[in-house]
C-alpha positions in Angstrom: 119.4 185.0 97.1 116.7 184.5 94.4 115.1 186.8 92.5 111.5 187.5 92.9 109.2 187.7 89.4 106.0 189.5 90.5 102.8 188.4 89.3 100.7 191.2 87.5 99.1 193.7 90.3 95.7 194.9 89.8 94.7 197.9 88.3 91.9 199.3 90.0 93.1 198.5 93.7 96.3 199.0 96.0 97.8 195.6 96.7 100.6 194.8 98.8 102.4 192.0 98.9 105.1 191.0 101.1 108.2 190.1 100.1 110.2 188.4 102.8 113.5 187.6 100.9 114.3 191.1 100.3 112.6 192.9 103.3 110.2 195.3 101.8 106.5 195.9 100.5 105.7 196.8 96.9 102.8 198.9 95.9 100.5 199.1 93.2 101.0 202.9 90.6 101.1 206.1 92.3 101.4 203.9 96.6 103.9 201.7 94.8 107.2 203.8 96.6 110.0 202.0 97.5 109.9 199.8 100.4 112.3 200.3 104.0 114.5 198.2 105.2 115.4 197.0 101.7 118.1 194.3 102.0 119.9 192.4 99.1 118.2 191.0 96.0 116.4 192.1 93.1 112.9 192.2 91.8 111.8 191.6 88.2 108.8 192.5 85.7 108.3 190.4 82.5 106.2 191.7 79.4 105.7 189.1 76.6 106.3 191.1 73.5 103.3 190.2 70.7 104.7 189.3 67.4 108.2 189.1 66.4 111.6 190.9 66.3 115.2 190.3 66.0 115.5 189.1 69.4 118.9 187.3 69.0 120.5 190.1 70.8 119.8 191.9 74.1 117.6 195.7 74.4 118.8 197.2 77.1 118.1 200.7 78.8 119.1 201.5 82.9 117.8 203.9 85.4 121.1 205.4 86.9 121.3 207.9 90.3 124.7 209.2 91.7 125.8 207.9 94.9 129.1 209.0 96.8 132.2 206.9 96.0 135.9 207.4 96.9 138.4 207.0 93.7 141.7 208.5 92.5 142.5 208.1 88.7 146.1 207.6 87.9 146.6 211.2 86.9 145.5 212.1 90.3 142.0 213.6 89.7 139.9 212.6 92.6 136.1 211.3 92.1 133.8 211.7 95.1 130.3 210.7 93.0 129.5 208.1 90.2 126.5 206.9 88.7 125.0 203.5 90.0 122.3 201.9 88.2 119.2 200.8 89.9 116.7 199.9 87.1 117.5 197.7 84.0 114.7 196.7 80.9 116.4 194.1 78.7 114.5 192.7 75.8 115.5 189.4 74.3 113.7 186.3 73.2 110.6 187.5 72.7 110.0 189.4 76.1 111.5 192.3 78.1 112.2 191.9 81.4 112.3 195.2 83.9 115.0 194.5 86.6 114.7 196.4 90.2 117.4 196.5 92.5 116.1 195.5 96.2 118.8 197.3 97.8 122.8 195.6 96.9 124.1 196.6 93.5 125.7 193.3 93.0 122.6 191.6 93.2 120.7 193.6 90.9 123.6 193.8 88.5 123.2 189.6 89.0 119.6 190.3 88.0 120.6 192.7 85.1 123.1 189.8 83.8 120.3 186.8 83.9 117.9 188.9 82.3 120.4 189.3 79.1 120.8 185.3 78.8 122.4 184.0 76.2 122.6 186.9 74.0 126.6 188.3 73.1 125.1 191.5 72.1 123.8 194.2 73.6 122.2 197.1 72.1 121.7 200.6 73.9 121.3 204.4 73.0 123.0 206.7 74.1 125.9 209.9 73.6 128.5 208.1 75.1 129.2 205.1 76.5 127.1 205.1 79.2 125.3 202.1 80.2 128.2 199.4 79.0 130.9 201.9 80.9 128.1 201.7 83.9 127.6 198.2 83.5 131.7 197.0 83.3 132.1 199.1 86.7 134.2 201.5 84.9 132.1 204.6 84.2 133.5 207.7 85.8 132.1 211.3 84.4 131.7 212.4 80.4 134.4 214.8 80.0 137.0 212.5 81.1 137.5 208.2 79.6 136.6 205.7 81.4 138.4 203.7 84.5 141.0 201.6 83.7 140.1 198.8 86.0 136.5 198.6 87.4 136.8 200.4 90.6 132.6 199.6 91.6 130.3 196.5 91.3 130.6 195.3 87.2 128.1 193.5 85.7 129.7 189.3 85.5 131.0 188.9 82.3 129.9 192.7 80.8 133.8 192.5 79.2 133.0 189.6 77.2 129.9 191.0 75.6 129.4 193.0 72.4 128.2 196.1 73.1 126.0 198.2 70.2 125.8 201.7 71.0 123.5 203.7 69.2 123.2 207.8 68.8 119.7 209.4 70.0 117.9 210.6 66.9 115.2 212.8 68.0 113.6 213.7 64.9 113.6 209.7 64.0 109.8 207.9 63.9 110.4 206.0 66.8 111.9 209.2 69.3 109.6 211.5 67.8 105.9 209.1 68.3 106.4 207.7 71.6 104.3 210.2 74.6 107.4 211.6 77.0 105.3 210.7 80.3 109.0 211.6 82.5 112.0 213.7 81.5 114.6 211.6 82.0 116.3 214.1 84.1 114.2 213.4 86.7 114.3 209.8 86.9 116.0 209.7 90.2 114.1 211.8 92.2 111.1 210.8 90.4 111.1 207.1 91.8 111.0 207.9 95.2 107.3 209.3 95.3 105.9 207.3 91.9 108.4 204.1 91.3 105.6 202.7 88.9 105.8 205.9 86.6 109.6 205.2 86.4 108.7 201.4 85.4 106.8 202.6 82.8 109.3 205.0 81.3 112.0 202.2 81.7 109.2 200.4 79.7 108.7 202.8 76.8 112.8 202.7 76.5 113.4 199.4 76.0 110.2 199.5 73.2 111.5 202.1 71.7 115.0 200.4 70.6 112.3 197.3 69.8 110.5 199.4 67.1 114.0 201.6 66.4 116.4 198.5 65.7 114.8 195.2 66.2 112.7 195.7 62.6 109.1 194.4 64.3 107.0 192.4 62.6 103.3 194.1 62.0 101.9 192.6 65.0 105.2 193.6 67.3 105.3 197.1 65.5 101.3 197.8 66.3 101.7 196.5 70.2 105.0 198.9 70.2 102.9 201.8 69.1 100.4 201.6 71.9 102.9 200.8 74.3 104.7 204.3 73.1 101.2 206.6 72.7 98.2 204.8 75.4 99.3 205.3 78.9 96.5 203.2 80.1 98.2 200.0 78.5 101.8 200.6 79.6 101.3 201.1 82.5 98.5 197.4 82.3 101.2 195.3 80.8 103.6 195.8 84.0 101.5 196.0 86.8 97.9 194.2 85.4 94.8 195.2 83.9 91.5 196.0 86.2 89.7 193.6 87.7 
């Protein structure tokens, strides 16, 4: 099934539009909840990045919820709940591209892999392996290593990338400018009443490794800045200005 890359919606009014390859309707900020009836496929959200950056390699941040599962590690310790991801932002040649799931992990996760291109590295934060243990379907809880064989939906060829994990630094520049508009705790739960504030912390993410790793140019440091602190224009760069 193809993906579907949304024009921007408008600002000032709710606007609706029909999706029929994926069975749902998508709604503008605080209306835009997830649709019913959500069948396989995945949706995606590109913001041209101003300026230039050292976009050789893939950004990449997910959204992750826990859904039930059924595994048994070799030692015996059964695993009743894992984490799935069901947002990605990946920023690479000079864009970043947000990447919903429509409803079938292996589709998004399809989504998730086209969006990284041609890059053979991928740079994340995090404390642990998270997103590339997530991503290689072998993630299974923090206190314990990973899977020894994927034992959910893996990303296609997520063992064959390079994978640049990087340590949160809270009292850095880039963690301490950007305006926390969502605790991350709360990411989940949060996207079932207001999916576009989710986006836009997805968004603010990915900029944040930008401005953190990806040494910006002055105009691509400035546009990171705003994207970071003016709520107004994150939220305009997904989803449209007013009309």
């Amino acid at each position: 099934m193809p993906k579907i890359d949304h024009k921007p919606l408008s600002f000032r009014y709710l606007c609706r539009e029909r999706c029929m390859s994926v069975g749902r309707d998508i709604l503008d900020v605080g209306e835009r909840v997830k649709g019913e009836n959500m069948t396989s496929g995945f949706v995606t959200w590109t913001v041209p990045v101003p300026g230039r950056f050292l976009d050789a390699i893939a950004y990449l941040d997910l959204e992750t919820r826990k859904v039930p599962c059924r595994w048994t590690s070799p030692a015996g310790e059964k695993l009743g709940r894992r984490w799935m991801a069901f947002l990605a932002g990946v920023a690479t040649c000079g864009k970043i591209v947000l990447v919903e799931s429509a409803g079938d992990e292996s589709w998004f996760l399809t989504g998730v892999r086209e969006a990284i291109g041609d890059a053979d590295t991928v740079l994340y934060r995090a404390t642990n392996t998270f997103d590339e243990g997530i991503l290689k379907g072998r993630y299974t809880y923090a206190r314990r290593g990973w899977a020894p064989e994927p034992f959910y939906p893996a990303m296609v060829g997520a063992e064959e990338l390079t994978w640049d994990r990087r340590k949160h630094e809270p009292d850095s520049e880039w963690q301490s400018l950007r305006k926390r508009e969502l605790d991350s705790r709360y990411v989940s739960e949060t996207y079932e009443r207001d999916s576009a504030l989710v986006m836009i912390h997805l968004l603010r993410d990915v900029v944040e490794l930008i401005g953190a790793y990806g040494e910006p140019d002055e105009e691509c440091d400035a546009w990171c800045r705003k994207v970071l602190t003016d709520d107004r224009l994150a939220f305009e760069v997904i989803f449209g200005g007013e009309e």
